[in-house]
N, C-alpha and C positions, 0 to 999 in steps of 0.2 A: 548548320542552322545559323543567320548572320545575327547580328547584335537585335535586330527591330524586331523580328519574327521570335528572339531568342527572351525577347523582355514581354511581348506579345505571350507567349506560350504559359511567361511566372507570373505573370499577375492575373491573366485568364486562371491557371492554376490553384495560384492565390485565394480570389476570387471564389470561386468554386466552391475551395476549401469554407469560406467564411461562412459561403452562402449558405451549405449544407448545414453549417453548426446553426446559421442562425434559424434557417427554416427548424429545423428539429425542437430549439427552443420553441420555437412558435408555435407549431402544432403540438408541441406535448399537452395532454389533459392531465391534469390531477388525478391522481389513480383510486378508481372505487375500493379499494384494501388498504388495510393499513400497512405504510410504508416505511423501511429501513433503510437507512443510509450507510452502509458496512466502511467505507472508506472517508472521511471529510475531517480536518485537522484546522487546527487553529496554532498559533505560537504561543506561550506561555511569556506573558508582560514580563514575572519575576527572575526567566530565565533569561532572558533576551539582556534585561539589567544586571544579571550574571557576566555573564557574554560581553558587555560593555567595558568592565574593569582588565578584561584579558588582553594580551598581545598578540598571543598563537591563537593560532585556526582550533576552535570554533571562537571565532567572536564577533563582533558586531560595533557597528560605529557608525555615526550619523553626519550628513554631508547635504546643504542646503537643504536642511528640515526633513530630511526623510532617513528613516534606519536601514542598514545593511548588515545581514548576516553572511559571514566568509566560514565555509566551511574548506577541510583540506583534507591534506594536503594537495596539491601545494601550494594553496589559499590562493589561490586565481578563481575561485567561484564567487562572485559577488553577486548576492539576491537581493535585490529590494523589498522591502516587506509594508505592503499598505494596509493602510488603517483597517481594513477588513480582515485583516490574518490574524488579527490579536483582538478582534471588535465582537465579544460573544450576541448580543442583541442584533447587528448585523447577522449573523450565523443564522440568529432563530428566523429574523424577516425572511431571508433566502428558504430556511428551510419550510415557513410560509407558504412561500409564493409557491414552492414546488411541490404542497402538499406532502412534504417528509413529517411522519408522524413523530419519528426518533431517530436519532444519530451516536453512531459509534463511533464517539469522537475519541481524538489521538494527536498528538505533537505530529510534526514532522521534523527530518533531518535540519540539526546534527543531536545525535542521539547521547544517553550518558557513559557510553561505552567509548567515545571520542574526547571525553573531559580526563581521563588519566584518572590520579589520587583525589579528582574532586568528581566522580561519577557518580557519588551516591549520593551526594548532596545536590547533583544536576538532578536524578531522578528521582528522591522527592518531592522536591519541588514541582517538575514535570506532575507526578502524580497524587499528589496532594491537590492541586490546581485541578486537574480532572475530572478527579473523584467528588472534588467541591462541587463541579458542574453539576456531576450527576446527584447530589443531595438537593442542590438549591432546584432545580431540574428534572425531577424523575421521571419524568412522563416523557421529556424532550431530551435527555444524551443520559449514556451509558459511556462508559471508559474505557479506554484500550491501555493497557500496562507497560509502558519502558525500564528496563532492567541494567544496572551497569554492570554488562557480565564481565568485565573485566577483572570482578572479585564474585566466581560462583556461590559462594557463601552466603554475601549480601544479598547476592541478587535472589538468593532463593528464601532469605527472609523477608524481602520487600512484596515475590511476588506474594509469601503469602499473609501479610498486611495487606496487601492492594485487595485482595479476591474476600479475606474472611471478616476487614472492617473497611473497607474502601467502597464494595461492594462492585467491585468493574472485572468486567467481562469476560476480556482476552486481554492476550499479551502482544503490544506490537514489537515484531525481531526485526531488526535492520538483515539489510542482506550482505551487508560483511560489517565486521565490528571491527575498528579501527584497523580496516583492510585484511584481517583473516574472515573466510568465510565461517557461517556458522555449522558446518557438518563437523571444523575439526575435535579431538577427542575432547578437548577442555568444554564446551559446550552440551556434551551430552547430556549432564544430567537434567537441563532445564527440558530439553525432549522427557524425560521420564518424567518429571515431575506433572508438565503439563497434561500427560497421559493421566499420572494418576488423578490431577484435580480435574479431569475432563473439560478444560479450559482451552477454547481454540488460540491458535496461533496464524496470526498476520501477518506473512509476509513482506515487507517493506522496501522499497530502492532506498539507498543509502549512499554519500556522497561516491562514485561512481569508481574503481578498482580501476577502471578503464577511461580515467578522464583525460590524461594525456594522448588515448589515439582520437578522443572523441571532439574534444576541447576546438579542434578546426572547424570548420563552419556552424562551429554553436550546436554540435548534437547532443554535447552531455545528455541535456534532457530527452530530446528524440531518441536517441539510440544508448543514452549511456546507461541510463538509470535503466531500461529495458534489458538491456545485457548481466544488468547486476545481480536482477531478480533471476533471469534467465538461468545462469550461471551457477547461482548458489543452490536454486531448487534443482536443479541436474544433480549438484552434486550432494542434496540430501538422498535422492531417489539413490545415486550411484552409489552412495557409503553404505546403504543399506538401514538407514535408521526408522524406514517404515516398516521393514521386516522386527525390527529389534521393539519398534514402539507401534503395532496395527492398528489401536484403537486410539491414533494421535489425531487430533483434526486440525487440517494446516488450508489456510486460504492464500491463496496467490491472484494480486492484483492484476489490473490492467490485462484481464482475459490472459492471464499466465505469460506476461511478456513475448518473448519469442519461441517460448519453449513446443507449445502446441503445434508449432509449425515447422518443427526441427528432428522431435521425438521419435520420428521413424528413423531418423538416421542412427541415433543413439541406439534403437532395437537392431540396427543390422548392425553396428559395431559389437554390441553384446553379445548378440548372438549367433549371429553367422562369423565375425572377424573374431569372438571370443576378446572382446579388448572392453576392460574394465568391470565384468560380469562376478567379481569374486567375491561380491557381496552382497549380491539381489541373488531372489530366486524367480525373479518373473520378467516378462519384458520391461523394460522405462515407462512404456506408454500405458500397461496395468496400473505402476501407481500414477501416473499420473491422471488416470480416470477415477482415482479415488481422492483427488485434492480438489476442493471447492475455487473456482474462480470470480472473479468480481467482472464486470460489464464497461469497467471503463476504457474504451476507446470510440475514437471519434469516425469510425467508421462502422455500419452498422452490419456488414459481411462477418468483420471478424468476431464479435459479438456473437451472430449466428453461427460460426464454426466453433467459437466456443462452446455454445451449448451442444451443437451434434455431439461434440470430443468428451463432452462429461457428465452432458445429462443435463434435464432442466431442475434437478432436486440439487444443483452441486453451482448452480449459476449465482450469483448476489448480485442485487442494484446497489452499485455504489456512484457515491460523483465525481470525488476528487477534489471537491469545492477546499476553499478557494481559488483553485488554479481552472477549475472548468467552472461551468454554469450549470447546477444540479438540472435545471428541466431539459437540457443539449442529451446529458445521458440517454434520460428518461424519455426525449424524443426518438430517440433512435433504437430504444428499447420497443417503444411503443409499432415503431415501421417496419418489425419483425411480422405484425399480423398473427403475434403466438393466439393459441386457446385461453380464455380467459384466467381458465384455472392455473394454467402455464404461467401467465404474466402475473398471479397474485402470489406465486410461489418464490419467484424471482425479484420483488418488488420489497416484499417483507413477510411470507411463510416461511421461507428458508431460512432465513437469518434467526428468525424468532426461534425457532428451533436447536438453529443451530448455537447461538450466543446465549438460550435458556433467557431469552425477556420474557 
């Protein structure tokens, strides 16, 4: 392919790509049901001002009027964060325009399990800020819980401050906590716990385990953070902690990262090569048809093989907002053509259900 045919091919590409998200915004309608937004985050102003006084990764520092958050290791991530990641009135107009009735709002990465000896003062903060949303708020956000597991102890008194005077939701888990995943043993009891308070768990990408193979042409986010989720829920399934915890309800973003489309090979490893089986009693792909998925991706195929793979009771509309455009989702939900009762389920029955709004 020569260089003309070759720039010809990425911006037709490109293009395409744009065109599709934007058609999708365009045609979305505001949905006749009430609607939930399972995934959509904002930055917390007082932690970001945390974040500012630091040297090490997580911190943040500002450079010709705009703030950057460095998450690490080994703080080569540098995010810009504009005025709408931290702008709650911004949040609501969006969630307006897109007819979201309510939102399960949540931080994003870097989590308080990355701050060391100061995590439980990160998470606080985090969730005191939250929880205030959903006081001043009730009608429009509900709160997802950050935990600094890095002292199990706390974390299991904070989450249960956040749940019995917070009054929020779920719990969002990173998907590795300062680079261990979360299947290892130290982490189990927050599975149990969650069990017992019947309180869903969100599965989260977190600064990416794999950022150094990914960090070349800019995939972190494409590929890295997908891998992370990918990775860590294999190796919940694999450890066995849905056998130990049945009645756990766990949601995995971004139509389960890579995993849905991997999951058969994990079944012939298990159980045809016997390699990794000594802690399940069923295929990968069993539990994995019993974990809820979210709807964000920007193509609307995978979306649909999402729902074949789990079911339409197990689908969430989410946006990802600030990073996507909540009606893009919503468009490309809608180009599915589901049964109306399918798309009220998926939109905001499921979640209502499943989050107890």
């Amino acid at each position: 392919m020569g260089d003309t045919t070759r720039r010809k091919f990425f911006h037709g590409s490109a293009a395409a790509a744009a065109l599709a998200s934007e058609a999708a915004a365009q045609t979305y309608q505001k949905p006749g049901h009430f609607t939930v937004d399972c995934q959509s985050h904002l930055f917390v102003p007082e932690l970001v001002e945390m974040m500012m006084k630091r040297k090490e990764p997580p911190y943040a520092y500002q450079k010709d009027g705009d703030t950057y958050v460095v998450t690490g290791p080994p703080g080569e991530w540098h995010r810009r964060l504009r005025k709408s990641h931290m702008d709650v009135d911004a949040k609501l107009a969006d969630m307006d325009e897109a007819g979201i009735d309510l939102t399960l709002i949540s931080i994003n990465d870097p989590g308080p399990d990355v701050f060391g000896k100061d995590g439980m003062t990160a998470a606080r903060i985090c969730n005191d800020w939250i929880g205030d949303l959903g006081r001043k708020h009730p009608k429009r956000f509900a709160g997802l819980i950050v935990l600094p597991l890095q002292n199990m102890n706390e974390s299991l008194k904070e989450l249960d401050r956040c749940v019995n005077r917070l009054g929020m939701k779920g719990i969002l888990l990173y998907s590795n906590l300062a680079e261990k995943f979360p299947d290892e043993d130290e982490f189990r009891e927050l599975f149990a716990e969650a069990e017992r308070m019947d309180i869903p768990i969100l599965l989260h990408p977190a600064h990416p385990v794999t950022f150094e193979q990914t960090k070349g042409r800019s995939l972190m986010a494409g590929l890295g953070l997908m891998f992370d989720t990918s990775i860590a829920l294999a190796r919940i399934i694999m450890a066995g902690i849905l056998d130990q915890y049945p009645k756990l309800k766990l949601v995995c973003p971004h139509v389960g990262g890579t995993l849905p489309y991997l999951v058969g090979r994990l079944d012939h490893q298990a159980l045809v090569l016997k390699r990794g089986a000594e802690n399940i009693t069923r295929a990968p792909s069993e539990y994995l048809r019993h974990i809820y998925l979210d709807a964000v991706s920007p193509i609307p195929m995978a979306i649909q093989y999402g729902i074949d793979f789990v079911g339409v009771d197990r689908m969430l509309y989410s946006s990802d907002h600030p990073w996507v455009d909540p009606k893009t989702i919503g468009g490309h939900l809608q180009s599915l053509g589901l049964p109306p009762a399918d798309e009220a389920k998926i939109f905001g029955g499921n979640a209502r259900q499943l989050f107890k709004l």
